[in-house]
C-alpha positions as YAML, in Angstrom:
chain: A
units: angstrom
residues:
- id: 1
  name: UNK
  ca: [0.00, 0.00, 0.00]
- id: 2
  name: UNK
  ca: [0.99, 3.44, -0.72]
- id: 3
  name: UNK
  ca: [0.46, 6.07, 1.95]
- id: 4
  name: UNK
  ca: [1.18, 10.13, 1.07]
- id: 5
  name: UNK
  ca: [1.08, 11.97, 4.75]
- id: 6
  name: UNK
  ca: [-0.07, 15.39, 4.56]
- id: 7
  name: UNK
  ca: [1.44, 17.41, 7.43]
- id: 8
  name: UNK
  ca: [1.52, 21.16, 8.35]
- id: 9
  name: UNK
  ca: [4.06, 22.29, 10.74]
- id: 10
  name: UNK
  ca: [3.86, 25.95, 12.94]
- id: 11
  name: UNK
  ca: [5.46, 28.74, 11.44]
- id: 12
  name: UNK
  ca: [6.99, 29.43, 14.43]
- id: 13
  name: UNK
  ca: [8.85, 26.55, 14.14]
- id: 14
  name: UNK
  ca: [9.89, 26.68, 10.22]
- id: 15
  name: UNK
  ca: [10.90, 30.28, 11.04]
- id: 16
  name: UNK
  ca: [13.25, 29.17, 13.90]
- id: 17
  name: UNK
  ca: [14.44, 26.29, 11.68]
- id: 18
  name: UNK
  ca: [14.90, 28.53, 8.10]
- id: 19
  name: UNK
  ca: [16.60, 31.82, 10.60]
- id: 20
  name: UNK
  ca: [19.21, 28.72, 12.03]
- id: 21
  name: UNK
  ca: [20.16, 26.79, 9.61]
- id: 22
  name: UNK
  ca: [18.99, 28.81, 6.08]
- id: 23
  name: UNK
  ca: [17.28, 27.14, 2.54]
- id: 24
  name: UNK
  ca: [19.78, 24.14, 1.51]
- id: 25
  name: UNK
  ca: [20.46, 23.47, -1.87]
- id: 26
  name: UNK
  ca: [17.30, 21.32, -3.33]
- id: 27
  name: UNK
  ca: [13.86, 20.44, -2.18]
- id: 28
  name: UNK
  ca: [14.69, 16.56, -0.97]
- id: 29
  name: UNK
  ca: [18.08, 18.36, 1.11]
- id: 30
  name: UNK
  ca: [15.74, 20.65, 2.92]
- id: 31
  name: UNK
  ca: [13.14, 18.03, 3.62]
- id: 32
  name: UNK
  ca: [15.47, 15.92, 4.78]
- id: 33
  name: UNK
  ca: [17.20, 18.78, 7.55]
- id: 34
  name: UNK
  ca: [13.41, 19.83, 8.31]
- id: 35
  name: UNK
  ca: [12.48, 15.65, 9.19]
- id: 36
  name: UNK
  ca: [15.74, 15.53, 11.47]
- id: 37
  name: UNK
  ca: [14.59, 18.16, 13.48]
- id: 38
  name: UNK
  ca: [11.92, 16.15, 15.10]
- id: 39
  name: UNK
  ca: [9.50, 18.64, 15.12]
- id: 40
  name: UNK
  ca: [5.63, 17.23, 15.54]
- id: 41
  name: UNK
  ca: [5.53, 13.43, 13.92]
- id: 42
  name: UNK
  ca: [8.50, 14.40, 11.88]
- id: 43
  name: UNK
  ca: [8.99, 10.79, 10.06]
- id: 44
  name: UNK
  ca: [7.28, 8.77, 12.31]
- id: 45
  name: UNK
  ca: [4.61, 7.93, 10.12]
- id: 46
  name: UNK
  ca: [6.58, 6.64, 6.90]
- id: 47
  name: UNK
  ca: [9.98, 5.27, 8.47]
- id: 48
  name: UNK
  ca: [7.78, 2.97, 10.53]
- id: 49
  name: UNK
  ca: [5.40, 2.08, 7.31]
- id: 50
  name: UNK
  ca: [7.95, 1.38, 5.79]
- id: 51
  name: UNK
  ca: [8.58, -1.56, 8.27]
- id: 52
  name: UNK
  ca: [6.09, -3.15, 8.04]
- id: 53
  name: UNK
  ca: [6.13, -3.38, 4.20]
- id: 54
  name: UNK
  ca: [4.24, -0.20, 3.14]
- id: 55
  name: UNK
  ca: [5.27, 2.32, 0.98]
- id: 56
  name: UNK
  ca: [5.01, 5.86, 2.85]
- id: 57
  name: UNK
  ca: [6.70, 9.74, 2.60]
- id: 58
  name: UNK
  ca: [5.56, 13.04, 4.05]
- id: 59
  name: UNK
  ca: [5.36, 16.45, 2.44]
- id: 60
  name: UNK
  ca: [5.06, 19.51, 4.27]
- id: 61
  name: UNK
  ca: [2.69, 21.58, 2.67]
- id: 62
  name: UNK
  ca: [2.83, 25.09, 4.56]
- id: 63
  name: UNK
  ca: [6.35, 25.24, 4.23]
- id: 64
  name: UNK
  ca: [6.26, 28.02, 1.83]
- id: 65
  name: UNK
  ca: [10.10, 27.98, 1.28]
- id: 66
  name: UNK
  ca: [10.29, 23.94, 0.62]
- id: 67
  name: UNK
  ca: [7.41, 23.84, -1.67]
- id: 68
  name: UNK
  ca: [8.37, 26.28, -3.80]
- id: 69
  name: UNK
  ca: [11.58, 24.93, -3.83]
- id: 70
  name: UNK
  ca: [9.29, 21.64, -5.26]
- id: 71
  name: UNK
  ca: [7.53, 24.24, -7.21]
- id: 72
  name: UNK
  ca: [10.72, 25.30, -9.03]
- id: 73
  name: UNK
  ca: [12.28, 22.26, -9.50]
- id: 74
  name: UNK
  ca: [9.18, 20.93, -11.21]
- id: 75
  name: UNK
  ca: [8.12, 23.57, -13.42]
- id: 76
  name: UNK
  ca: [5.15, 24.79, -11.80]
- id: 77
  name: UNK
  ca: [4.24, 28.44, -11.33]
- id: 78
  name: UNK
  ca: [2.98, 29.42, -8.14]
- id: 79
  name: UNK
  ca: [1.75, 32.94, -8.65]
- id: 80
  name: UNK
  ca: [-0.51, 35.20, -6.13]
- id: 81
  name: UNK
  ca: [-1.39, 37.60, -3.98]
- id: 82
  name: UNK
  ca: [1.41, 37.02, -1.23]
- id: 83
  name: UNK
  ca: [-1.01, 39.91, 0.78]
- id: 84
  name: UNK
  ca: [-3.76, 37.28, 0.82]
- id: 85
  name: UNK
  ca: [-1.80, 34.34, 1.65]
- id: 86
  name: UNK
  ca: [-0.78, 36.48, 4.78]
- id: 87
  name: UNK
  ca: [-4.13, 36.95, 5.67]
- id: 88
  name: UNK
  ca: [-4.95, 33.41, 4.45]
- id: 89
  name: UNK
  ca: [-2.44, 31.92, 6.89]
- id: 90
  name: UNK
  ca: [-3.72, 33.95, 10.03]
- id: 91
  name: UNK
  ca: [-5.14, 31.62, 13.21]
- id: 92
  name: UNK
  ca: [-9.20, 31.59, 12.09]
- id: 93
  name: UNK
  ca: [-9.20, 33.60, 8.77]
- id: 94
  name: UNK
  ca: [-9.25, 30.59, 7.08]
- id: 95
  name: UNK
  ca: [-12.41, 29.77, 8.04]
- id: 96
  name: UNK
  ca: [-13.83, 32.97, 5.95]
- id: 97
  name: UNK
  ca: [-10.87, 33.21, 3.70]
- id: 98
  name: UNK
  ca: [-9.45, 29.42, 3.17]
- id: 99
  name: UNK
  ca: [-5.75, 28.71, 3.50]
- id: 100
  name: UNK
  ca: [-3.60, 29.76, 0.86]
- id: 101
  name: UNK
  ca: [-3.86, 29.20, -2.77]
- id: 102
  name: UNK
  ca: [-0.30, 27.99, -3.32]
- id: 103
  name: UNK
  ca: [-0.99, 25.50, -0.63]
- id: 104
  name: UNK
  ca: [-3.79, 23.82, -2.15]
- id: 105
  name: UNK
  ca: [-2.19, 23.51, -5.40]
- id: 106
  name: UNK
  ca: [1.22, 22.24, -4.54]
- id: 107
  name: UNK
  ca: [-0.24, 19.85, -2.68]
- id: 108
  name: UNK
  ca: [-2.78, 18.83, -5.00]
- id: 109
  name: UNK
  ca: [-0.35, 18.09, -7.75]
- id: 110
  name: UNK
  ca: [2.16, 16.47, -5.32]
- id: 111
  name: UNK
  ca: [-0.80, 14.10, -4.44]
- id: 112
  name: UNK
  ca: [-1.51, 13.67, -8.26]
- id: 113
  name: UNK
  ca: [2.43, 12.92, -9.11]
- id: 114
  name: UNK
  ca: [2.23, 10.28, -6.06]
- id: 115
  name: UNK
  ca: [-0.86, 8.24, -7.08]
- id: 116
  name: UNK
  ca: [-0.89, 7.29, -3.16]
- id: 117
  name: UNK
  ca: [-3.58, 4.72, -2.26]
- id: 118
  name: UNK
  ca: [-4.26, 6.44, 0.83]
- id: 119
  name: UNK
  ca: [-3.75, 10.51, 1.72]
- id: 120
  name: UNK
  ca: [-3.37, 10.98, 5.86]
- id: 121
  name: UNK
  ca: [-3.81, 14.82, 6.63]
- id: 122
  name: UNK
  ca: [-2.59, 15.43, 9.80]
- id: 123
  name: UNK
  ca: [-4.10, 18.81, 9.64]
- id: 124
  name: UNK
  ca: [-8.10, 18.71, 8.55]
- id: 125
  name: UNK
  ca: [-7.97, 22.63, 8.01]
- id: 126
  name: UNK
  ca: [-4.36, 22.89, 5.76]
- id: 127
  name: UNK
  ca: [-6.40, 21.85, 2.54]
- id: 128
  name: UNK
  ca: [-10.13, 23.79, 1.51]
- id: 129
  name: UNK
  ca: [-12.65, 21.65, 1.17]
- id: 130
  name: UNK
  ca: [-12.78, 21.94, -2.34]
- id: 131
  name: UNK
  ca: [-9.23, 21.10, -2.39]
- id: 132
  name: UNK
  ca: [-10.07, 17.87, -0.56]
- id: 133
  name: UNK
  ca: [-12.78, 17.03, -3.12]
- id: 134
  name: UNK
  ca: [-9.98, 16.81, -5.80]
- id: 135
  name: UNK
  ca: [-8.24, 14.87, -3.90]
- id: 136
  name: UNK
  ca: [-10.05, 12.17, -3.75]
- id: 137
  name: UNK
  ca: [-10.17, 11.58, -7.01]
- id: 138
  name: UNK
  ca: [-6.68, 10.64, -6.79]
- id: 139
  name: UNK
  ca: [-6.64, 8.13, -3.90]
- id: 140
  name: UNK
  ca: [-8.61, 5.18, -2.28]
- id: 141
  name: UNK
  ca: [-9.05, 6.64, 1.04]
- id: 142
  name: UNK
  ca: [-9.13, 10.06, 2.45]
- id: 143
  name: UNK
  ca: [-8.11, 9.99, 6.05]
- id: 144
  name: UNK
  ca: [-7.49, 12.86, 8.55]
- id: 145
  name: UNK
  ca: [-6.34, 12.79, 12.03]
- id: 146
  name: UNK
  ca: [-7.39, 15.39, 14.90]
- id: 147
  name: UNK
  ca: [-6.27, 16.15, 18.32]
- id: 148
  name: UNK
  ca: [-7.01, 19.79, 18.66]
- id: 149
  name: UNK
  ca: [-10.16, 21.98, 18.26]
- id: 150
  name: UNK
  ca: [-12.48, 21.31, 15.18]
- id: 151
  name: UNK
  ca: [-11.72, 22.83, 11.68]
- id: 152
  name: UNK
  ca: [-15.43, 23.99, 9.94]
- id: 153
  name: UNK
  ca: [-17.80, 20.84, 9.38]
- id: 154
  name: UNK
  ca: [-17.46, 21.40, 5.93]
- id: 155
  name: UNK
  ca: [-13.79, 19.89, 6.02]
- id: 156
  name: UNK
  ca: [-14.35, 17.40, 8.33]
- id: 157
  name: UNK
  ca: [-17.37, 16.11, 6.02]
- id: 158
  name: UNK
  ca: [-14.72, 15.34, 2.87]
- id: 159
  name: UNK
  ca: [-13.01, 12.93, 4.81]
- id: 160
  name: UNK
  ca: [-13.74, 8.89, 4.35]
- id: 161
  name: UNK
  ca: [-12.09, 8.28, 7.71]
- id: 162
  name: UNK
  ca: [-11.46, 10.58, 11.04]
- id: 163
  name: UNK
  ca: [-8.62, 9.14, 13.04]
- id: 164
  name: UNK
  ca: [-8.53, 10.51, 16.43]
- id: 165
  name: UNK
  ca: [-6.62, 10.41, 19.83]
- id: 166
  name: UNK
  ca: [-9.80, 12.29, 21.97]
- id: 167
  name: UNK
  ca: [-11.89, 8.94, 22.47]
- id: 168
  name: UNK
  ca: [-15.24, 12.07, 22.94]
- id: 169
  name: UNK
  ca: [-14.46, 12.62, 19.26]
- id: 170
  name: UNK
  ca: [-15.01, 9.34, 18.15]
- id: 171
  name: UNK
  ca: [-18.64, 8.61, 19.24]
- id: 172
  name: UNK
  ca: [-19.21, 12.93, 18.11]
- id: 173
  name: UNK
  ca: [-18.15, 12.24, 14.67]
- id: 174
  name: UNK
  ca: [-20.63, 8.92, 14.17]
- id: 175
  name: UNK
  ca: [-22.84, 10.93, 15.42]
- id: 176
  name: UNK
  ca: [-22.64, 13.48, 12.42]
- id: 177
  name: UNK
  ca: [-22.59, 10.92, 10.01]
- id: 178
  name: UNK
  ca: [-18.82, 10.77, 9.97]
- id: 179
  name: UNK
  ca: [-16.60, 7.76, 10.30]
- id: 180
  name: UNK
  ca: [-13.98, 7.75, 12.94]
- id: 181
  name: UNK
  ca: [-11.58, 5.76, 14.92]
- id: 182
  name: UNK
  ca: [-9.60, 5.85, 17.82]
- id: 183
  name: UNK
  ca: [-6.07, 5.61, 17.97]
- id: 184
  name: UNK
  ca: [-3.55, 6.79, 20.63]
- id: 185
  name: UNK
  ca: [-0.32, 8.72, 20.17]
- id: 186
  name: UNK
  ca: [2.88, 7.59, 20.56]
- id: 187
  name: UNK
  ca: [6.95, 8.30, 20.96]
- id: 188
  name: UNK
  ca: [9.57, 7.29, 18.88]
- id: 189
  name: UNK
  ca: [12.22, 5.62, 20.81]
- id: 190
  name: UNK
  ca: [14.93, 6.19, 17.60]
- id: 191
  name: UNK
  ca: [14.52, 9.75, 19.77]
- id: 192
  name: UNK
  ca: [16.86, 8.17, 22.59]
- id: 193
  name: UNK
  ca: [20.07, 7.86, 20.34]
- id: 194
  name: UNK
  ca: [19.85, 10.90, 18.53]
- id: 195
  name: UNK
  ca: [19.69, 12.70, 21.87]
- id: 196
  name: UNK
  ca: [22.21, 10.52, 24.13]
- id: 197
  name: UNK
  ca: [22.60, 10.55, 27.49]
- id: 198
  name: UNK
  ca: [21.86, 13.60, 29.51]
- id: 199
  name: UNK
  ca: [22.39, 14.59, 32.63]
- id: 200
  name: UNK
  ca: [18.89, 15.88, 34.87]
- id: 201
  name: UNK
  ca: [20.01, 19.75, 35.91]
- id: 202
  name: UNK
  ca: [16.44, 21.08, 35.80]
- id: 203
  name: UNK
  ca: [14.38, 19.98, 38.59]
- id: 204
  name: UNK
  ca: [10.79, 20.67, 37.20]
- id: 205
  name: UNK
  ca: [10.10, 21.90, 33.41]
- id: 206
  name: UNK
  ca: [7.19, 22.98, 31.96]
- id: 207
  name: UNK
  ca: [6.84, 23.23, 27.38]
- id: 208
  name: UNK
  ca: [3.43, 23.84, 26.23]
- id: 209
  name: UNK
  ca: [1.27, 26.55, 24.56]
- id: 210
  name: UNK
  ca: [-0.54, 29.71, 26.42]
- id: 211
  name: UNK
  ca: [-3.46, 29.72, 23.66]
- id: 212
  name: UNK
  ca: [-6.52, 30.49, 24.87]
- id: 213
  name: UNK
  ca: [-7.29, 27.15, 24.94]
- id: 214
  name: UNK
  ca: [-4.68, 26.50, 27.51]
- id: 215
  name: UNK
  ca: [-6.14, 29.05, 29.87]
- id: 216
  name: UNK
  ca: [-7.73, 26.79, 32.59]
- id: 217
  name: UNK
  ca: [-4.41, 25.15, 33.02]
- id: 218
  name: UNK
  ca: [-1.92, 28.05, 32.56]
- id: 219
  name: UNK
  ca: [-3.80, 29.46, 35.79]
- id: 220
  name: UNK
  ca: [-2.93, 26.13, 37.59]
- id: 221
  name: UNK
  ca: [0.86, 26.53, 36.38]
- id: 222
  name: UNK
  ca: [0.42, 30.52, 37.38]
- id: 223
  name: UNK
  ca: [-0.94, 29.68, 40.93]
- id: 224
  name: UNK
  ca: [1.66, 27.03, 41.54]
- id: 225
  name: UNK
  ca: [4.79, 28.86, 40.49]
- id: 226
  name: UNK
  ca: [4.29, 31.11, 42.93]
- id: 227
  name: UNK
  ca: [5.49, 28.56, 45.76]
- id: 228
  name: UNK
  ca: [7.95, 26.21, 43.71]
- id: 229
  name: UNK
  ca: [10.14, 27.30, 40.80]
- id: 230
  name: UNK
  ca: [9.17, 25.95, 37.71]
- id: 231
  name: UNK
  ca: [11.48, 26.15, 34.13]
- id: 232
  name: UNK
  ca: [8.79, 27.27, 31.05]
- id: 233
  name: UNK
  ca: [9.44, 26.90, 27.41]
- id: 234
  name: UNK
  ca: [6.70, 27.39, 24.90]
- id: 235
  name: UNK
  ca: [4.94, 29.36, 22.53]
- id: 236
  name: UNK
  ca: [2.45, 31.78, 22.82]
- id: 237
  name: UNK
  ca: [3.90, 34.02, 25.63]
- id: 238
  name: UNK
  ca: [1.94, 37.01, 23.87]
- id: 239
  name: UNK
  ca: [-1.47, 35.84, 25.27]
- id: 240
  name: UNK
  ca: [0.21, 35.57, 29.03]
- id: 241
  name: UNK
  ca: [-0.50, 38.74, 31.24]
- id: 242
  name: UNK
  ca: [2.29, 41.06, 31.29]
- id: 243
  name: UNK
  ca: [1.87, 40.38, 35.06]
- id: 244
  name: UNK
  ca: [2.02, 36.55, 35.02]
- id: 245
  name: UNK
  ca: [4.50, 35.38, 37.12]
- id: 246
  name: UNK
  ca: [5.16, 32.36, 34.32]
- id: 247
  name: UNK
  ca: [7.27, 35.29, 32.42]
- id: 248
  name: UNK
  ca: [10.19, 35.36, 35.12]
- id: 249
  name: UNK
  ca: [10.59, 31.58, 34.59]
- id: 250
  name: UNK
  ca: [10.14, 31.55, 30.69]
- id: 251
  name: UNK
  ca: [13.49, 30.82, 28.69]
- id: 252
  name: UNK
  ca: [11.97, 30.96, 25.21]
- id: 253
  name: UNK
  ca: [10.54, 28.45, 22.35]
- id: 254
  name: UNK
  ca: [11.61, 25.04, 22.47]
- id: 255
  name: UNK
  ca: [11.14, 22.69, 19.16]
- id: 256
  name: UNK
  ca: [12.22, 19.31, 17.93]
- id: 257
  name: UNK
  ca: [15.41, 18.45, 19.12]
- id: 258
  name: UNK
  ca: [15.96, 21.50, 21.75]
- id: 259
  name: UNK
  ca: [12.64, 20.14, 23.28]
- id: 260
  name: UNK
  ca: [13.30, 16.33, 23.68]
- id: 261
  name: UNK
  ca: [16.54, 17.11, 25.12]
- id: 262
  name: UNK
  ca: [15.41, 19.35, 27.78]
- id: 263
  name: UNK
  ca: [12.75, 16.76, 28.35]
- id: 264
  name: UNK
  ca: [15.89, 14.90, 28.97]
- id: 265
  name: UNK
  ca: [17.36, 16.82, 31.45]
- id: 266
  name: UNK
  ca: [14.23, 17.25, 33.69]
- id: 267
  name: UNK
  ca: [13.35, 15.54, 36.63]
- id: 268
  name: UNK
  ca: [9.65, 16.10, 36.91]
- id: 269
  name: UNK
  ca: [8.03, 17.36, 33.91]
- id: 270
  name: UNK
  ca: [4.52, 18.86, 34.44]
- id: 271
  name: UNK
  ca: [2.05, 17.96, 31.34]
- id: 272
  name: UNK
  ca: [-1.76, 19.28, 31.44]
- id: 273
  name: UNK
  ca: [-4.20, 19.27, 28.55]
- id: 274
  name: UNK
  ca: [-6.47, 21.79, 25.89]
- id: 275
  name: UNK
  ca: [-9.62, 21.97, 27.12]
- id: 276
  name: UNK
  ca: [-10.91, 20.61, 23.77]
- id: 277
  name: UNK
  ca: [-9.14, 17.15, 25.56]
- id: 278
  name: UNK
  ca: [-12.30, 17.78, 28.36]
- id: 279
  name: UNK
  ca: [-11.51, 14.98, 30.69]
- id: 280
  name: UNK
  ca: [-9.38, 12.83, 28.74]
- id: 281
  name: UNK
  ca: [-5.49, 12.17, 29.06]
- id: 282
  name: UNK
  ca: [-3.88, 12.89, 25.38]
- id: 283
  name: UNK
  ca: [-1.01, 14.73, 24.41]
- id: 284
  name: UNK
  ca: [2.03, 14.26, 23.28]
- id: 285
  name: UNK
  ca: [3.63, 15.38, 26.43]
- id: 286
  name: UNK
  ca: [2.39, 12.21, 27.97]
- id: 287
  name: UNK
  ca: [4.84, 9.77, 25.74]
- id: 288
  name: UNK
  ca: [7.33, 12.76, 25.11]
- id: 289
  name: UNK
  ca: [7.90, 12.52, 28.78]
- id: 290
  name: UNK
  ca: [7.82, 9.50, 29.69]
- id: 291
  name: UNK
  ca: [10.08, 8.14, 26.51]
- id: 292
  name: UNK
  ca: [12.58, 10.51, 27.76]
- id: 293
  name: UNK
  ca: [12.67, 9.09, 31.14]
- id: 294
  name: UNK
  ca: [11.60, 11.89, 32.81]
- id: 295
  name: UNK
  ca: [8.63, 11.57, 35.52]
- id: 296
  name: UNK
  ca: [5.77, 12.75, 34.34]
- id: 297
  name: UNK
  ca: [3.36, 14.76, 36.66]
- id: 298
  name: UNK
  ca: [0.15, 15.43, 34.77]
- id: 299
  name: UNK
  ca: [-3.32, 16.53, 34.86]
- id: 300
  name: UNK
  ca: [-5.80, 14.22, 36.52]
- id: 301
  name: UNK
  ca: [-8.16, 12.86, 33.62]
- id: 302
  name: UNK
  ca: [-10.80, 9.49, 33.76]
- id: 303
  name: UNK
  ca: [-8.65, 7.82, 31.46]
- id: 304
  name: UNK
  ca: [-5.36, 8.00, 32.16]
- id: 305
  name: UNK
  ca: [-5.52, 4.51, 34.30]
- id: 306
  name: UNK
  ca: [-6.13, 3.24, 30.83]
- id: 307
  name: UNK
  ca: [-2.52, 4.59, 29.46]
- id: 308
  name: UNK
  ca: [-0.19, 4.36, 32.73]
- id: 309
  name: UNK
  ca: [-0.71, 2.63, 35.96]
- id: 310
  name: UNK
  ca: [-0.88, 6.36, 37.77]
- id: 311
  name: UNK
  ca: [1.38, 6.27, 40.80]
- id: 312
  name: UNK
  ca: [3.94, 3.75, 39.26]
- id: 313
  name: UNK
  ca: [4.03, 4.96, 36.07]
- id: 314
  name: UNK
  ca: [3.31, 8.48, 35.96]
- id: 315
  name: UNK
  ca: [1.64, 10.98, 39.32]
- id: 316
  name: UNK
  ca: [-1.44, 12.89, 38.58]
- id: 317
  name: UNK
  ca: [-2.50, 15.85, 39.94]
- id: 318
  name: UNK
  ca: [-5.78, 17.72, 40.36]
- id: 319
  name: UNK
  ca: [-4.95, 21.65, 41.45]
- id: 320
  name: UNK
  ca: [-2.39, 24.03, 41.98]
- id: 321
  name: UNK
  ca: [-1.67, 23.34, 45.55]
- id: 322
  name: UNK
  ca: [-2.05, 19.73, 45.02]
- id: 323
  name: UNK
  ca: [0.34, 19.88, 42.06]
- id: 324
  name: UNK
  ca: [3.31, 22.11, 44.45]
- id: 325
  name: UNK
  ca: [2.73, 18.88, 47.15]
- id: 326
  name: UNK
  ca: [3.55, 16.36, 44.53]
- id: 327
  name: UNK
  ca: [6.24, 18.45, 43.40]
- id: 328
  name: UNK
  ca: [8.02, 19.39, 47.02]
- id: 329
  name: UNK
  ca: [7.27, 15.40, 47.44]
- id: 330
  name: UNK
  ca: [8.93, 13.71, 44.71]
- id: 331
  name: UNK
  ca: [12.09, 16.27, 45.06]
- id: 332
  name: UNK
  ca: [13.08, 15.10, 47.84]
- id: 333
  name: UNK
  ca: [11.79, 11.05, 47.08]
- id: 334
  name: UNK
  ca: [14.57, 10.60, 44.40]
- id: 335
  name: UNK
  ca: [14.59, 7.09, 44.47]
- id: 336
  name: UNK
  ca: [10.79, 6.34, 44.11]
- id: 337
  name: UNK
  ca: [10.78, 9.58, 41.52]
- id: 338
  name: UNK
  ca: [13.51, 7.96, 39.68]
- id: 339
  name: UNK
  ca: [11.15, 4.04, 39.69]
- id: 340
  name: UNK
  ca: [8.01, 6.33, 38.59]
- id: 341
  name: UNK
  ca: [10.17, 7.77, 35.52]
- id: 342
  name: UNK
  ca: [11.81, 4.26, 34.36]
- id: 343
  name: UNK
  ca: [8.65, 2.33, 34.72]
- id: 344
  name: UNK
  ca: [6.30, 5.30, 32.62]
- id: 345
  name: UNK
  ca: [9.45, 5.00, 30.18]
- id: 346
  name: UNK
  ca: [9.37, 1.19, 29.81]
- id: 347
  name: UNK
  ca: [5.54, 1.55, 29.56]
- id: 348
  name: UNK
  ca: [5.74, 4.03, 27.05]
- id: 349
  name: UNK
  ca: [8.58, 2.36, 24.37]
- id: 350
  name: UNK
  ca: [7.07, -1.25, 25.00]
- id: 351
  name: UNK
  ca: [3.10, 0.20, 24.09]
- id: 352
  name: UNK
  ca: [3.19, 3.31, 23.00]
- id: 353
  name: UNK
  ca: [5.86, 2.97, 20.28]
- id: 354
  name: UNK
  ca: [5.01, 4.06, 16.43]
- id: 355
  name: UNK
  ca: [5.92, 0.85, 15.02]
- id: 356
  name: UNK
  ca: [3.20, -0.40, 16.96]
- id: 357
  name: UNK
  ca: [0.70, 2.81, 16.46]
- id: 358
  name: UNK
  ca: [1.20, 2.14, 12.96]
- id: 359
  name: UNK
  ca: [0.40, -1.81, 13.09]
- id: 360
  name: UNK
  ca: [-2.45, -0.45, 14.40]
- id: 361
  name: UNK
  ca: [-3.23, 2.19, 12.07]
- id: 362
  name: UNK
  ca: [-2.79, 0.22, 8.89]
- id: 363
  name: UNK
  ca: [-5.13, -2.77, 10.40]
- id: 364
  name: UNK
  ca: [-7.84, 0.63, 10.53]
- id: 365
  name: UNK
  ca: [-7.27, 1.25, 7.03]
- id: 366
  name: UNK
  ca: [-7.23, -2.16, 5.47]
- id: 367
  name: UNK
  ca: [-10.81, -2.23, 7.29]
- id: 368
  name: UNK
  ca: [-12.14, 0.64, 5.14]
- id: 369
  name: UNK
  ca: [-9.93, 0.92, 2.24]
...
């Protein structure tokens, strides 16, 4: 089987990566640098595919500078109204506007040059719906996968198949008329090597997002950091309070690599969820964390006894005060801190590996290819 994944990465992360390292020399030598960063599911998907006999690759299909690198080297014009594809590529203009022109047909005729059996969008908003109608004229399946608040119906209705980690999601899409499966995240041990050994010189970290979807737990992280220090990378530090007390404590952006190896060198990381997650444990954080060996000290959801056996695996908490307790607690309890973090790791490579996810995944498309 042939499998084309779809993906769309932040621009604050292909800015970071493009004002570090600069355009390389052709479209497969950038892709290439971009995949090595880790960022998101970097290669995930296809390298593990690809062991289990599939035929897989990714494209990236915001990457302005890569595709029309692609664009170039393939004789396609990708004229427009660069004002428009600003506006285009804004947080919720799309929903008026669409995304970008140049998006939708790069990565229409990268789809048709492919011939993939099945097209996995990791983003359901990245492509118009109209782009998505085209697109399955070129494949046998149309799947998307979502872990993050909805895109417009009208995007989610093109799809043959809605992958998601949020098991709520599953039983909301039937309900529309949509079909959808579950399927949990994972971590890619291959992480462990590239990284190396690392030596644990921050006590407690903290990388996330301060959307306002984060807001119910950035208070929690706010109200606790005012009684134990707490290392913060992450993105959007604009939609903090110029009075937070999370900006004394914030040391910047952390992506890819940078990310998994302060992950690393933590001792406690703290994890909490979106509130589109409502009560359920899923993130990335939760196997980022634990596959790094770190303890992980998250959010208390009804289904994270499901995932990790919580107190031997990972430590849950429910509110600020509770969550500075656990914190002061496990400090000073290095040796049982140190069993929590090796048994949540062993969990998380033996279960929640992507060479397993995608065992799984594959058996889900076979049923409705």
């Amino acid at each position: 089987m042939k499998i084309l994944i779809v993906d769309a990465y932040y621009h604050k992360f292909l800015d970071s990566f493009y004002k570090k390292y600069g355009p390389f020399n052709n479209y497969d030598e950038d892709l290439k640098h971009i995949l090595a960063e880790c960022f998101g599911t970097s290669d995930y998907y296809s390298y593990n595919l690809k062991k289990i006999g599939q035929k897989a690759k990714e494209i990236i299909v915001n990457d302005e500078i890569l595709q029309k690198k692609w664009a170039l080297e393939n004789n396609l014009a990708t004229n427009g109204n660069r004002f428009i594809s600003k506006l285009q590529s804004l947080p919720y203009a799309y929903r008026l506007l669409g995304k970008p022109k140049w998006v939708q047909l790069l990565a229409l005729d990268q789809i048709k040059r492919y011939r993939p059996h099945v097209v996995y969008i990791q983003d359901l908003s990245i492509l118009n719906p109209s782009t998505l109608g085209e697109v399955k004229k070129y494949c046998k399946l149309l799947v998307g996968q979502i872990a993050s608040p909805l895109p417009p119906e009208k995007n989610l209705r093109q799809f043959d198949l809605i992958i998601t980690s949020f098991p709520h999601f599953v039983q909301r899409f039937r309900r529309m008329g949509i079909k959808s499966e579950y399927l949990k995240l994972a971590f890619e041990p291959r992480i462990l090597k590239k990284i190396g050994k690392q030596k644990r010189i921050y006590d407690v970290t903290f990388i996330g997002s301060f959307t306002p979807y984060h807001m119910k737990g950035t208070k929690i992280l706010e109200e606790a950091i005012v009684n134990i220090p707490i290392n913060i990378w992450g993105q959007g530090i604009e939609f903090l309070s110029p009075f937070s007390p999370l900006r004394k404590c914030y040391h910047g952006e952390a992506w890819g690599i940078g990310m998994y190896k302060i992950l690393a060198q933590s001792k406690i990381v703290i994890n909490r969820h979106i509130s589109v997650a409502e009560n359920n444990a899923n993130n990335m954080r939760l196997y980022e964390a634990t596959g790094m060996g770190a303890m992980l000290l998250t959010d208390k959801k009804k289904n994270l006894a499901e995932l990790f056996d919580i107190g031997k695996e990972v430590v849950e908490y429910s509110k600020a005060e509770d969550l500075v307790q656990k914190i002061n607690y496990y400090l000073k309890s290095d040796k049982q801190r140190s069993e929590i973090a090796r048994a949540g790791q062993r969990r998380t490579i033996t279960n929640y590996n992507y060479l397993e996810t995608m065992k799984q995944l594959i058996k889900l498309i076979n049923r409705y290819i």
